[in-house]
BALOBA-1460 file (C-alpha; in Angstrom, 3 decimals):
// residues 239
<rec num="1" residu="x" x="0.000" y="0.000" z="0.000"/>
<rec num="2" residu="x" x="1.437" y="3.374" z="-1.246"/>
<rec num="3" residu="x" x="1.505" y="5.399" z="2.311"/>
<rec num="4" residu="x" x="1.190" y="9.585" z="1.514"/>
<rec num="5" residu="x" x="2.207" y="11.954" z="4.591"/>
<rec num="6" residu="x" x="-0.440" y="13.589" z="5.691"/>
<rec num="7" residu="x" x="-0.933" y="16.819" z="7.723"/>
<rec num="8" residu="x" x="-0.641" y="15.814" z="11.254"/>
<rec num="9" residu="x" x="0.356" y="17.702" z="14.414"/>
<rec num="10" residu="x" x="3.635" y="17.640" z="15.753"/>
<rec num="11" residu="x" x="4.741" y="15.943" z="19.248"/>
<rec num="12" residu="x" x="7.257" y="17.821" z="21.228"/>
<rec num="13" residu="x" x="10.574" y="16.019" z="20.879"/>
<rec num="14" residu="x" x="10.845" y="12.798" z="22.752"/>
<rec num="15" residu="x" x="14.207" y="12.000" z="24.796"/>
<rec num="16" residu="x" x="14.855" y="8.398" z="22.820"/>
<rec num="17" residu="x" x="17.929" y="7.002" z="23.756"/>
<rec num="18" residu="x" x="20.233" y="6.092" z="21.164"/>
<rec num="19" residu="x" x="20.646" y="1.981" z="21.030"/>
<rec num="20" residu="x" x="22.782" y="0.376" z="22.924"/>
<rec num="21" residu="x" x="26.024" y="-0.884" z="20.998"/>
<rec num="22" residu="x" x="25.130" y="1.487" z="18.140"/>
<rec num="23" residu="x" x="28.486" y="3.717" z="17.859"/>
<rec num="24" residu="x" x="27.949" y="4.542" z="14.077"/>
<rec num="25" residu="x" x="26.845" y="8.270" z="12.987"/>
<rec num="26" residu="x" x="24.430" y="9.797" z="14.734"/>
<rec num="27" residu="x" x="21.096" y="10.770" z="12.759"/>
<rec num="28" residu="x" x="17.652" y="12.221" z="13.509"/>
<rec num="29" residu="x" x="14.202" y="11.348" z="12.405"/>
<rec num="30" residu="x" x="10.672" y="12.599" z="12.191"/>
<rec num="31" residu="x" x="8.854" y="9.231" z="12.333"/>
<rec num="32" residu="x" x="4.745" y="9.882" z="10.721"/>
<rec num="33" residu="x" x="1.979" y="7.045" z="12.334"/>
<rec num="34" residu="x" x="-0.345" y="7.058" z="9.818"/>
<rec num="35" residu="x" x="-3.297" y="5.670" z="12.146"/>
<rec num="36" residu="x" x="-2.213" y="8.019" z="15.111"/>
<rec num="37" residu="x" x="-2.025" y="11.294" z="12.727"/>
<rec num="38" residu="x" x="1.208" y="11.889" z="15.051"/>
<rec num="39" residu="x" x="4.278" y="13.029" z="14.331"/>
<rec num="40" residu="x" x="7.241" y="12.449" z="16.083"/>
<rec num="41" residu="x" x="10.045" y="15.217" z="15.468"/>
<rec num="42" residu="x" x="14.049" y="14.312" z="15.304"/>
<rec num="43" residu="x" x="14.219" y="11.115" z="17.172"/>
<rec num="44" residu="x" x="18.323" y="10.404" z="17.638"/>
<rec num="45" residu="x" x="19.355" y="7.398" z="16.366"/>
<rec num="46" residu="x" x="22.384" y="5.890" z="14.605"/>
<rec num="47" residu="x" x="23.111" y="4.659" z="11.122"/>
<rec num="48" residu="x" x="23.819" y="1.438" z="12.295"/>
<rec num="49" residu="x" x="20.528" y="1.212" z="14.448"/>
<rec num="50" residu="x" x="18.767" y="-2.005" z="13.224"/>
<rec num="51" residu="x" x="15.196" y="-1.774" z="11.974"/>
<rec num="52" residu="x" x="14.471" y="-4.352" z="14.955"/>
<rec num="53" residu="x" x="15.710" y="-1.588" z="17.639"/>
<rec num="54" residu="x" x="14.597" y="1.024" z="15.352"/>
<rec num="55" residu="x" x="10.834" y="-0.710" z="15.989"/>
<rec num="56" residu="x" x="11.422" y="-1.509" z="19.618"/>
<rec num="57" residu="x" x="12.333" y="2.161" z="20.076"/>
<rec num="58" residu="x" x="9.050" y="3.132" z="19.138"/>
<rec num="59" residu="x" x="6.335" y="1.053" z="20.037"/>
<rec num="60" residu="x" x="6.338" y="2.942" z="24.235"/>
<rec num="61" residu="x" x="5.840" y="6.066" z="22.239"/>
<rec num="62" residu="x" x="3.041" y="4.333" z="18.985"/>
<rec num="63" residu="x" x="1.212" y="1.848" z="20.515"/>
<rec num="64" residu="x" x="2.056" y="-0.256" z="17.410"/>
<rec num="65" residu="x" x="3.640" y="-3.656" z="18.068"/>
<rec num="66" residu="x" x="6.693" y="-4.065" z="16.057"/>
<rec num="67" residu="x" x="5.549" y="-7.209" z="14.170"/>
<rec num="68" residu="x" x="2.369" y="-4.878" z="12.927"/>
<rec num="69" residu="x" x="5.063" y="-2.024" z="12.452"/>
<rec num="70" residu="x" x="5.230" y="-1.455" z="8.166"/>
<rec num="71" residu="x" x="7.769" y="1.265" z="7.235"/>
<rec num="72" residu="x" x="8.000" y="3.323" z="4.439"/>
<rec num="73" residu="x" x="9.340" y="6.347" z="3.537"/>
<rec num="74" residu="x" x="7.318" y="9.458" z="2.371"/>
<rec num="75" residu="x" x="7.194" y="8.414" z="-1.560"/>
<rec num="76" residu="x" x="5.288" y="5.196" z="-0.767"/>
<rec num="77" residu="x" x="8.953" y="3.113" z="-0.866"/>
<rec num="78" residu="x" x="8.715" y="0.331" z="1.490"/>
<rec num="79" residu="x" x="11.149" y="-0.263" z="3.749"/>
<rec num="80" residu="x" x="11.334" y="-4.289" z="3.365"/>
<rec num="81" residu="x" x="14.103" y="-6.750" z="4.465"/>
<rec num="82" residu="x" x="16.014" y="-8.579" z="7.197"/>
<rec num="83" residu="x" x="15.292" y="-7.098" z="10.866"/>
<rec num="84" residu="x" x="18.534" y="-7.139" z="11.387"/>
<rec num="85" residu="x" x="19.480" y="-4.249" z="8.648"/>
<rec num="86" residu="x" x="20.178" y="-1.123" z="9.368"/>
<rec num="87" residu="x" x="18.704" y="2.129" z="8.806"/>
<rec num="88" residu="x" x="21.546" y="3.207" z="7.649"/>
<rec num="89" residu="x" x="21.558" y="0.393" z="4.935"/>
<rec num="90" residu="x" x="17.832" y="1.072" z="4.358"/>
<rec num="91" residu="x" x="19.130" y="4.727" z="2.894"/>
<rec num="92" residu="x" x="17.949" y="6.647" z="6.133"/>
<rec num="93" residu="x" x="20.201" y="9.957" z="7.458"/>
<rec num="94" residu="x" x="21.564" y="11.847" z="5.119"/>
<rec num="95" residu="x" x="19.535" y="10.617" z="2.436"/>
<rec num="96" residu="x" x="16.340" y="10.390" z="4.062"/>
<rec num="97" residu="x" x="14.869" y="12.061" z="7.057"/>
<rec num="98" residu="x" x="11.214" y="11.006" z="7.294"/>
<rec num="99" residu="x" x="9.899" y="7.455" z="8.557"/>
<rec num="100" residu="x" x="5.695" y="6.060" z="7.500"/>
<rec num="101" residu="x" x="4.916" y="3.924" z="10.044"/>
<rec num="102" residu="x" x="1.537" y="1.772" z="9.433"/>
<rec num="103" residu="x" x="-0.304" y="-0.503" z="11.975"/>
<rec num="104" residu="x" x="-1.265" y="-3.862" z="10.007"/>
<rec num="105" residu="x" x="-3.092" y="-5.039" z="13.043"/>
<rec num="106" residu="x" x="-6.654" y="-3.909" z="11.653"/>
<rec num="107" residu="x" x="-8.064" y="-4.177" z="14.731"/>
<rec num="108" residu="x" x="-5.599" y="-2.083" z="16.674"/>
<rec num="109" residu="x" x="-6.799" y="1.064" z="18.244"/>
<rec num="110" residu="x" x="-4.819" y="3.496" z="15.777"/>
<rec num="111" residu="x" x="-6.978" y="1.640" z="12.894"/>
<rec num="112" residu="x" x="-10.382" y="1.608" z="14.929"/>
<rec num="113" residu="x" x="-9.600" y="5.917" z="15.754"/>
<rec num="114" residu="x" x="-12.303" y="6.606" z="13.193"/>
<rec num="115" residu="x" x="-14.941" y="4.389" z="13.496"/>
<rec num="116" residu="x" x="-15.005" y="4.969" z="17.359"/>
<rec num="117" residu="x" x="-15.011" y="8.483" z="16.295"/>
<rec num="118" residu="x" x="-18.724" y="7.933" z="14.153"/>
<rec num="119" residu="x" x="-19.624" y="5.551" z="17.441"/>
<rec num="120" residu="x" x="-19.592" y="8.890" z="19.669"/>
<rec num="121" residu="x" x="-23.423" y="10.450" z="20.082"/>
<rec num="122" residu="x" x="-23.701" y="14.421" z="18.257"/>
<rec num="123" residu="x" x="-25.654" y="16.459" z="21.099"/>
<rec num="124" residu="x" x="-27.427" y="19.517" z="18.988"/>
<rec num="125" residu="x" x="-26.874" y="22.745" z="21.306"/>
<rec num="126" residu="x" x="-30.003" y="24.256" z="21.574"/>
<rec num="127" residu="x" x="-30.247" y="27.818" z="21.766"/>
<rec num="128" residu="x" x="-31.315" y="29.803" z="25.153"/>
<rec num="129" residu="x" x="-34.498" y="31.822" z="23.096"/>
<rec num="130" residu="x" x="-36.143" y="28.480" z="23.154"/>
<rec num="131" residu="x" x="-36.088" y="27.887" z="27.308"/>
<rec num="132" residu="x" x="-36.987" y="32.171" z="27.545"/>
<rec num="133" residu="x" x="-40.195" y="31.371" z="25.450"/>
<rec num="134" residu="x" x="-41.385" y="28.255" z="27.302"/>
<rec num="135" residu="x" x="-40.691" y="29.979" z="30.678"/>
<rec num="136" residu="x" x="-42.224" y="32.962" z="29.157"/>
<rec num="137" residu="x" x="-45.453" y="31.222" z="28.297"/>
<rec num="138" residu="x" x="-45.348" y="28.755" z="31.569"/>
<rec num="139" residu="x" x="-45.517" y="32.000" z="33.924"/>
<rec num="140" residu="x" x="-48.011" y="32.796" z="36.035"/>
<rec num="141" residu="x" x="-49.354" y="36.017" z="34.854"/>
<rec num="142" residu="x" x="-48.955" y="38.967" z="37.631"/>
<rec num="143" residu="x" x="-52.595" y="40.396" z="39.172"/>
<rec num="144" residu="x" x="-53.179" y="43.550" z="38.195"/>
<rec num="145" residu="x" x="-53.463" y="46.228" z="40.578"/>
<rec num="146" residu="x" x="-56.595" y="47.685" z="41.414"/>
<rec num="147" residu="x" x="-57.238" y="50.929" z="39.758"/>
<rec num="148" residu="x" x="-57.250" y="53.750" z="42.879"/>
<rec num="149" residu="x" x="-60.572" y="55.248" z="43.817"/>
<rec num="150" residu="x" x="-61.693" y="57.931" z="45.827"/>
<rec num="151" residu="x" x="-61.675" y="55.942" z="49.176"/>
<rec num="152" residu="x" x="-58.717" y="54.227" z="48.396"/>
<rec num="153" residu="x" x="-56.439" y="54.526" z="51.451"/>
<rec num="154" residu="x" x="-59.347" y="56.255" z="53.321"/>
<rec num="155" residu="x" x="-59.369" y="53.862" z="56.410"/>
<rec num="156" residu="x" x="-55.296" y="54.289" z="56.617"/>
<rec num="157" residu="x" x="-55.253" y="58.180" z="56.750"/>
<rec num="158" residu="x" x="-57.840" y="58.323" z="59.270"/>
<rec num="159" residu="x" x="-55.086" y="57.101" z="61.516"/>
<rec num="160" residu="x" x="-52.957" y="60.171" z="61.482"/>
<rec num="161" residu="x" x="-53.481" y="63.738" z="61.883"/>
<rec num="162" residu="x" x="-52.247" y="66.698" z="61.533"/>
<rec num="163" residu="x" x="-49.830" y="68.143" z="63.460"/>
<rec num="164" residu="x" x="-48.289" y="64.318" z="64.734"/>
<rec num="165" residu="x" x="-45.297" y="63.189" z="64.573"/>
<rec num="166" residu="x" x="-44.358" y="60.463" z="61.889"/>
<rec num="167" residu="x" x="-41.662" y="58.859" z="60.537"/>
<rec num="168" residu="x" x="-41.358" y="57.555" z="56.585"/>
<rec num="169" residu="x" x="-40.571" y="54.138" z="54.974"/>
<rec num="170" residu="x" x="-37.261" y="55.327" z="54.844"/>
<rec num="171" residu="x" x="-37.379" y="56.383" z="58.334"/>
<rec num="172" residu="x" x="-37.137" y="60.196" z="57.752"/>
<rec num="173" residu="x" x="-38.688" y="61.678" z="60.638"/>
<rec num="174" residu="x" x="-41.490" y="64.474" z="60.218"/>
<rec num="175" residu="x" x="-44.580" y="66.118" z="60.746"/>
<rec num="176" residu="x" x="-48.084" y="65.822" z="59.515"/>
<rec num="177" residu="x" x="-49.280" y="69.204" z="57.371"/>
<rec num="178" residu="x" x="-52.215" y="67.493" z="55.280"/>
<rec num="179" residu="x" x="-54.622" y="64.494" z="55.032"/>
<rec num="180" residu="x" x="-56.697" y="64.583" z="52.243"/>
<rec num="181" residu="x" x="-57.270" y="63.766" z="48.701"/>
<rec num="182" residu="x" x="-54.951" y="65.874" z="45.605"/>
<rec num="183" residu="x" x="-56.837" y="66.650" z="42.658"/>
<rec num="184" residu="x" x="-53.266" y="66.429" z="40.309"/>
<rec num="185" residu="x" x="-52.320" y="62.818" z="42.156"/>
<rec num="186" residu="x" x="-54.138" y="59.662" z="41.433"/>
<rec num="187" residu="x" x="-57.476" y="59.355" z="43.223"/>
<rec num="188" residu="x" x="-57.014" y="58.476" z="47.276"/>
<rec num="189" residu="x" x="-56.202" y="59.550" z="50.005"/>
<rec num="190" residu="x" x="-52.823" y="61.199" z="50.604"/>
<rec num="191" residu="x" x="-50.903" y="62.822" z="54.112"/>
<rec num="192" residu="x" x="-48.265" y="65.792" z="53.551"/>
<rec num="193" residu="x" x="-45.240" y="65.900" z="55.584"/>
<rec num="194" residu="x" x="-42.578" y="68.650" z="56.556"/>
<rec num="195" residu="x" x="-39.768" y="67.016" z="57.089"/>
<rec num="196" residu="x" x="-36.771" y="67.644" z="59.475"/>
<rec num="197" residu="x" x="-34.225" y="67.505" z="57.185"/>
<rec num="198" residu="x" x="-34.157" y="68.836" z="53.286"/>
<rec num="199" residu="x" x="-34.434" y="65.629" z="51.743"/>
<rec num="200" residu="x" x="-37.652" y="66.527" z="50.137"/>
<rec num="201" residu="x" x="-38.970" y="67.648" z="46.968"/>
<rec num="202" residu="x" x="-40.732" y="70.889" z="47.319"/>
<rec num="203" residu="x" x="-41.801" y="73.503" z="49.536"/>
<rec num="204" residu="x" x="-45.737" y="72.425" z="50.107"/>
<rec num="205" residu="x" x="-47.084" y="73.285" z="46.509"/>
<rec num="206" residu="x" x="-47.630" y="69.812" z="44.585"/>
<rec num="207" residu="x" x="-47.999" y="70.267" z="41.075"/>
<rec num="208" residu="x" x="-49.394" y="73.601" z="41.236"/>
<rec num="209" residu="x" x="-51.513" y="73.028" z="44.431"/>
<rec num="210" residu="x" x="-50.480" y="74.492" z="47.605"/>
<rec num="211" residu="x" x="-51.388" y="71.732" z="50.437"/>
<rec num="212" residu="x" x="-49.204" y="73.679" z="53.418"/>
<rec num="213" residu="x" x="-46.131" y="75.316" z="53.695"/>
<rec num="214" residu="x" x="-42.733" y="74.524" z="54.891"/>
<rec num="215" residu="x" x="-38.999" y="75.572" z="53.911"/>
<rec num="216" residu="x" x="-37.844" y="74.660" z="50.573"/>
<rec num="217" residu="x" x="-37.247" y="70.399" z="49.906"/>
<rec num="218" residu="x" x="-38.611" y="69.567" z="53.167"/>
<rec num="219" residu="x" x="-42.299" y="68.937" z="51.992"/>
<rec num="220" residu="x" x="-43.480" y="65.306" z="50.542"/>
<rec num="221" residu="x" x="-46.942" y="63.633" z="50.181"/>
<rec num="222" residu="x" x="-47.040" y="59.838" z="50.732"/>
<rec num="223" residu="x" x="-49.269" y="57.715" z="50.822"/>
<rec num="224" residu="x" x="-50.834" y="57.048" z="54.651"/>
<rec num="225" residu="x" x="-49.762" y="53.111" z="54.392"/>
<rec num="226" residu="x" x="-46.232" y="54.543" z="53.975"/>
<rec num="227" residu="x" x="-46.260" y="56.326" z="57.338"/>
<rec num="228" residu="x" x="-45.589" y="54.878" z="60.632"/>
<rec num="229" residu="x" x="-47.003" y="56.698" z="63.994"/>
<rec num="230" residu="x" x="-44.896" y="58.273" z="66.931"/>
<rec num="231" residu="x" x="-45.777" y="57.743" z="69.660"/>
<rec num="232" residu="x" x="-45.122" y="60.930" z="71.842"/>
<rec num="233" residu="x" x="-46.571" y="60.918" z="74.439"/>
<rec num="234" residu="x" x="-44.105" y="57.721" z="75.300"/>
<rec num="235" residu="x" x="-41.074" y="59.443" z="73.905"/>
<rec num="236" residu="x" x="-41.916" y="62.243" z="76.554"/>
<rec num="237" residu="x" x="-42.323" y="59.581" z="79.562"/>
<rec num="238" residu="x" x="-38.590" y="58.366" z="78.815"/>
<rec num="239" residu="x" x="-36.933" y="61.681" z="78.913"/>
């Protein structure tokens, strides 16, 4: 079988020893495994390295067992003879650089890299918009809120009046100026404040209706629900 190189990635450089009772010239070799798609860059060996050693050498690093080891070089040449030839008599060094090496075992693992390849299950990715529009659709709709009325909050702002002593949900303290409804707010009822500190947003005068007076950003209207008590009279049995 005519062997082609093919465009594999390159493994760093292995340390391979050079074999033992070789003293002839020292060469280096990028040895291809065809099955693996691997590479292996400038292995040291020797001229005189037999194709035996040359095998043993790299079946730690391939996998391949030597006897299913069938070496070529790059052309398609086989590399054919006694074990016990060397690579430098096979025309590898100076002449040639670049070892094929092909498992013949068909049922070794570097043969069997594609079909277990075909075996592994393809998982579509499914895109996010999907989940959004079933959670979307799954929701519980929100209740809407009841449209205020005139007598909305009526029962809470007959709890204050004015003149006491409140503090806010933000726990602003202040003063009741004004319980009533506000023609420019939504229908309901509403309390003014003046508070203590300027942290307010206008002077008494909401949207062009005066409701009380106070010094500039320390009036607010909230509504009563908003408001907690203070309980003077307490306050005044403490000090």
């Amino acid at each position: 079988m005519r062997c082609q190189r093919a465009n594999v990635p390159t493994c760093q450089r292995a340390n391979v020893p050079h074999t033992t009772g070789s003293s002839g010239m020292p060469i280096k070799l990028d040895v291809v495994h065809v099955g693996l798609g691997m590479t292996f860059t400038e292995l040291p060996f020797t001229e005189d390295t037999t194709i035996d050693a040359f095998k043993e050498a790299l079946y730690p690093r391939t996998g391949t067992e030597p006897a299913n080891m069938a070496l070529s070089l790059p052309d398609g040449t086989a590399i054919e003879g006694d074990g016990a030839q060397t690579l430098g008599m096979c025309g590898l060094g100076l002449g040639a650089t670049v070892v094929h090496v092909t498992d013949t075992n068909e049922d070794s693992i570097s043969n069997n890299l594609l079909n277990a390849a075909e075996e592994v299950p393809k998982v579509e990715g499914k895109s996010d918009a999907g989940f959004a529009a079933f959670r979307k659709a799954s929701a519980k709709p929100r209740a809407a809120k009841p449209a205020p009325t005139d007598d909305t909050e009526r029962v809470e702002a007959e709890a204050f009046e004015v003149g006491q002593r409140v503090t806010t949900a933000k726990g602003a303290s202040a003063t009741v100026r004004f319980i009533g409804q506000v023609e420019p707010l939504p229908k309901g009822w509403w309390v003014g404040i003046e508070l203590d500190e300027p942290t307010g947003k206008n002077d008494g005068e909401v949207k062009g209706v005066r409701l009380f007076t106070c010094g500039e950003n320390r009036g607010a209207v909230s509504r009563p629900s908003t408001l907690t008590a203070v309980n003077t009279e307490e306050d005044a049995d403490e000090l």
